[in-house]
N, C-alpha and C positions, 0 to 999 in steps of 0.2 A: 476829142478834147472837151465838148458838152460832156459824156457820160462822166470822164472824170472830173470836171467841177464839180458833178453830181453828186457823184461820191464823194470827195472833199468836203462839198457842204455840209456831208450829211454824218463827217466826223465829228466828234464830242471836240470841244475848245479844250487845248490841255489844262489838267490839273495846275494851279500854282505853287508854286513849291514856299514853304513857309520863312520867315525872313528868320535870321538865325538868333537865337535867345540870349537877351544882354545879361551877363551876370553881375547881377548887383551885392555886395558885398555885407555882410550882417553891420547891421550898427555896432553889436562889442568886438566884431573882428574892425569895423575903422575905426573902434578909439583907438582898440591897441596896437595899433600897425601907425595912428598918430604919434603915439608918444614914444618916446627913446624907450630902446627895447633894457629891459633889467635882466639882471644875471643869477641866478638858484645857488646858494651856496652848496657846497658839499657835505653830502650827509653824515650821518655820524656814524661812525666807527663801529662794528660788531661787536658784539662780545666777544663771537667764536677770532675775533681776531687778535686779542691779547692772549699772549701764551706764554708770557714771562712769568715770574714768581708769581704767588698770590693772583693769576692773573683775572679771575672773576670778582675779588673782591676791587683790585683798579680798575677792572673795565665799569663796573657800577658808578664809583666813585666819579670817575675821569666824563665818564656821559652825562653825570647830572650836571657837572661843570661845563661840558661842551656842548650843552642845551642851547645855553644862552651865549655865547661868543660863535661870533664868525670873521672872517677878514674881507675887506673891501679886493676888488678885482685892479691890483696895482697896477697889472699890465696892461690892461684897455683905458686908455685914459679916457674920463667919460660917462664908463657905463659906472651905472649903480647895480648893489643888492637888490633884489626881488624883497619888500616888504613883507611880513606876516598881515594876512587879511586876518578881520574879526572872527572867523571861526576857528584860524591857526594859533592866535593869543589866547583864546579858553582852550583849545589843546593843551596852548603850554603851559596854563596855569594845572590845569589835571592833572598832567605829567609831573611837571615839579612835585606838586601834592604829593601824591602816590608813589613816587617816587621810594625805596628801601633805605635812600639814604635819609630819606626825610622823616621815616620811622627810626632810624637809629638816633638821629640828631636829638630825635622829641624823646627817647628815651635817656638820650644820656645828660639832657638840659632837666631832664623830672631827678632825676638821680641826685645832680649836683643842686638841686631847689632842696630836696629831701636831707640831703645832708647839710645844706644851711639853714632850713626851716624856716626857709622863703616862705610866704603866706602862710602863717601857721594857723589858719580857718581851717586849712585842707589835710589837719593831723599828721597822723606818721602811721604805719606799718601799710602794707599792703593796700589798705584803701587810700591813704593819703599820696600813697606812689601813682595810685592808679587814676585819680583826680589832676594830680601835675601833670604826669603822660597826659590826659587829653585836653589839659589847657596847653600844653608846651606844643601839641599838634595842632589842635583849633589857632595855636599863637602864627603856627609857619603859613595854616593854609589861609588863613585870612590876608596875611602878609603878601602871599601869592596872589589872590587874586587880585590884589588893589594896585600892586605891582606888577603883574604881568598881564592882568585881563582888563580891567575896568577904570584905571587911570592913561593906558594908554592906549584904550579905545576913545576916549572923551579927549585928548589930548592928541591925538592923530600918530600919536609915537612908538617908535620900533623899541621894545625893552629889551633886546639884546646887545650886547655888548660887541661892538665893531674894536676886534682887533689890530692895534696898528702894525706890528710886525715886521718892520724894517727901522733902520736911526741907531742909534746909540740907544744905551743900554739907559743913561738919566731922560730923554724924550721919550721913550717908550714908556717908562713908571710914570711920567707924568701925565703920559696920555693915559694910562691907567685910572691915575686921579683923579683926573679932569672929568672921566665920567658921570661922577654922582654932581655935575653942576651942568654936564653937558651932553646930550644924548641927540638921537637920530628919529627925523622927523620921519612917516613913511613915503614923504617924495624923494629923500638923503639928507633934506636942508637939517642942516644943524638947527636945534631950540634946547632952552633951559631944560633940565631934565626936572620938568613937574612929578613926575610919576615916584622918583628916588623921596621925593621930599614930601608930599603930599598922599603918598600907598605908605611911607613909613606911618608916618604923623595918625594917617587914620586906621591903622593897624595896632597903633599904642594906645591910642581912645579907644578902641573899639575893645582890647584886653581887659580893659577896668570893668567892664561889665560881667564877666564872670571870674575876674581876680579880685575875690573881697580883701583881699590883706595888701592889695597894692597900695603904694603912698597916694594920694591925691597930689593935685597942683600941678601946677606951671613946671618949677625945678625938676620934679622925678621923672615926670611928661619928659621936657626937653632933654636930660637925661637917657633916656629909653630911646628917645630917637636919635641922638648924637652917636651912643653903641651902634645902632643897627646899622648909621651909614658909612660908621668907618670898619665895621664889619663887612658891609656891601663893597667899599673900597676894597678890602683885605682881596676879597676874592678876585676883583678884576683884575688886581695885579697878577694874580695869581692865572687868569686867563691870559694875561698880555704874554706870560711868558711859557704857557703849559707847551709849545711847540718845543723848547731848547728842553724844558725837563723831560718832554716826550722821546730826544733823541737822546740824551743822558744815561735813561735808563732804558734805551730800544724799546720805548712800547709806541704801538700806532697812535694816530693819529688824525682829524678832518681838516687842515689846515690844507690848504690848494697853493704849491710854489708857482714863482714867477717865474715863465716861461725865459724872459730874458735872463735869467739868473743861470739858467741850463742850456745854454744854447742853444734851444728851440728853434726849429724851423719858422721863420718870418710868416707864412702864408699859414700855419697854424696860431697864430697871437691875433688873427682878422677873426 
């Protein structure tokens, strides 16, 4: 019994075994596990997925329109849209920009200045077209970005157009209208839509500086901007209702149906 204490004593003390490692959770993974989770709208539609008539020249058209509208998630009462961060709003000011449609619009707005002899500084035949073309495109992409980038980075606001998508056919055109006075902050909360009035307004000012034959003043001013936002109306209506002309004439679409509306399995609407 002595030898073996001996040997006992003369074993090493066991190793400890180390206490197991708490895992602590990144600071931007606990904001966003904090706050109510947001929901990614559906993306937009292919090209290669319009195969109706003319089907590249609507799939062009139909994407620059479905840039900026998306529909709120009806079915989860609650959640909201995932806002555009400030790197996704200069996206989508680019986008718009460069856009093919935005080159034809600027060519067919220099055309119709041309055959008015709108700013007659800027002459007639080929130079004077070619002078309109890029004030009628410097016209769009300034527009853009005071509207899609830089007023509603300063303004915290989502410049896309939330589709209402469900109601009657006079609530929805009104919700169409109500846009250019009312828009989406990027928490959801509604605010006055700064950006319609204040990216127009300094989009008209800022024209007079390379439009020498513009009018001056207050009237042609207010004017220029009164056009552009019942212009900007024209199209939201025209977004409010692009899903019913989408099924009209069978072309796709990024609109996402309400699950209770198809009899959706309950434990898929969680």
């Amino acid at each position: 019994m002595a030898g073996c204490g001996a040997v006992r004593g003369q074993e090493s003390p066991p190793t400890p075994q180390p206490a197991p490692a708490v895992t602590v959770p990144l600071p931007e993974e606990t904001k966003r596990n904090a706050t109510a989770p947001c929901l990614e709208p559906p993306p937009l539609v292919r090209l290669e997925d319009y195969n109706g008539p003319l089907k590249k020249t609507v799939g062009i058209f139909a994407r620059k329109l479905e840039r900026k509208s998306v529909r709120p998630p009806h079915y989860k009462p609650g959640a909201i849209l995932c806002s555009l961060e400030l790197k996704d709003k200069f996206i989508l000011f680019v986008m718009d920009s460069i856009d093919p449609v935005s080159f034809l619009d600027a060519g067919f707005n220099a055309g119709l200045a041309q055959a008015q002899d709108d700013d007659p500084t800027f002459g007639q035949g080929a130079a004077g077209y070619g002078k309109r073309f890029g004030a009628s495109f410097v016209d769009q992409a300034s527009s853009k970005f005071f509207t899609d980038f830089a007023f509603p980075a300063i303004f915290s606001e989502d410049p896309r157009y939330y589709r209402l998508g469900s109601g009657s056919g006079g609530q929805r055109f009104l919700h169409a209208v109500e846009h250019v006075f009312v828009a989406h902050r990027d928490n959801g909360k509604h605010i006055f839509n700064f950006t319609e009035w204040l990216g127009t307004t300094s989009a008209v000012v800022l024209s007079n500086t390379y439009h020498p034959g513009n009018e001056r003043g207050f009237a042609p001013a207010a004017q220029s901007v009164g056009s552009s936002v019942i212009q900007d109306m024209g199209f939201d209506v025209l977004r409010e209702f692009w899903p019913e002309i989408s099924r009209k004439f069978k072309l796709p679409f990024r609109d996402q149906p309400d699950p209770t509306n198809h009899g959706a399995n309950p434990d898929e609407r969680k």
